[in-house]
N, C-alpha and C positions, 0 to 999 in steps of 0.2 A: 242325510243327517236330520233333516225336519222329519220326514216319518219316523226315524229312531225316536224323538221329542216325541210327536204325537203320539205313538204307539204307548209310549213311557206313559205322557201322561192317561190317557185313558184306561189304561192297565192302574192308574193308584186311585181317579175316581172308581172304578171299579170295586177295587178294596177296601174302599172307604164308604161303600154301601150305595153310591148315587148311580144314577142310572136306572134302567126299567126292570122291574121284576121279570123272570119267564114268563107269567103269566099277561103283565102290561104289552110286552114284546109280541106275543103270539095273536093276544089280541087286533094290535097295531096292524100289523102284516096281515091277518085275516081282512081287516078294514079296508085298508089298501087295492087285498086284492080282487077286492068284489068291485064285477066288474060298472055295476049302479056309480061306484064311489066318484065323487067329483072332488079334486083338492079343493079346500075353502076359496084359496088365491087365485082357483079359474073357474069360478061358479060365476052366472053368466045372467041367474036372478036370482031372487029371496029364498025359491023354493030348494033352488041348489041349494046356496045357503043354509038353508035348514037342514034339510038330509044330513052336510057335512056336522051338526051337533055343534060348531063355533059359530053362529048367529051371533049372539051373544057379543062375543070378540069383536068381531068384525065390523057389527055396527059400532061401539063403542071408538073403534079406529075410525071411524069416518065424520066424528062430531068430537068435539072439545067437552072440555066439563063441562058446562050448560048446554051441551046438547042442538046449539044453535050454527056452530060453525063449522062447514065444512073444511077436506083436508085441504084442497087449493089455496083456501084464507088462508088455513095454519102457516102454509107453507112460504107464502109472500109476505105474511107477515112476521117468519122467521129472516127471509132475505133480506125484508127491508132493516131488522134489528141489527143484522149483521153488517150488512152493507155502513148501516150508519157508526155503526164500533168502529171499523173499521176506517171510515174517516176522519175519526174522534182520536184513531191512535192505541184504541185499545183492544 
């Protein structure tokens, strides 16, 4: 029953125009399958990094809007927000 759902839904974005051109597709899968390509999420330095063309992304994920704090801060400092909602009751 879920792949009938899923099937469905991607058959109406589909039809509805979203999704990759043949052209974006063919591209994609040529990228992929060279065999240089490193996915961005296991590049291993900058230069990988680079290669993969989301440099860009991926530093941006690693600092906050100024640019000063890393993800571990972001990330403790979402725990601690929550934590304290949490025994606030909310």
């Amino acid at each position: 029953e879920t792949d009938a759902l899923l099937s469905a839904a991607i058959e109406a974005a589909i039809a509805q125009g979203k999704g990759w051109s043949e052209e974006e597709r063919v591209e994609y899968i040529a990228q992929i399958s060279d065999d240089d390509f490193i996915p961005p999420i296991f590049a291993s330095s900058y230069e990988e990094l680079e290669k993969s063309g989301l440099s860009d992304a991926f530093t941006s994920l690693m600092m906050d809007d100024d640019g000063t704090r890393d993800p571990g801060e972001a990330a403790l400092d979402c725990k601690k927000k929550g934590n304290d909602s949490f025994m606030k009751g909310k």
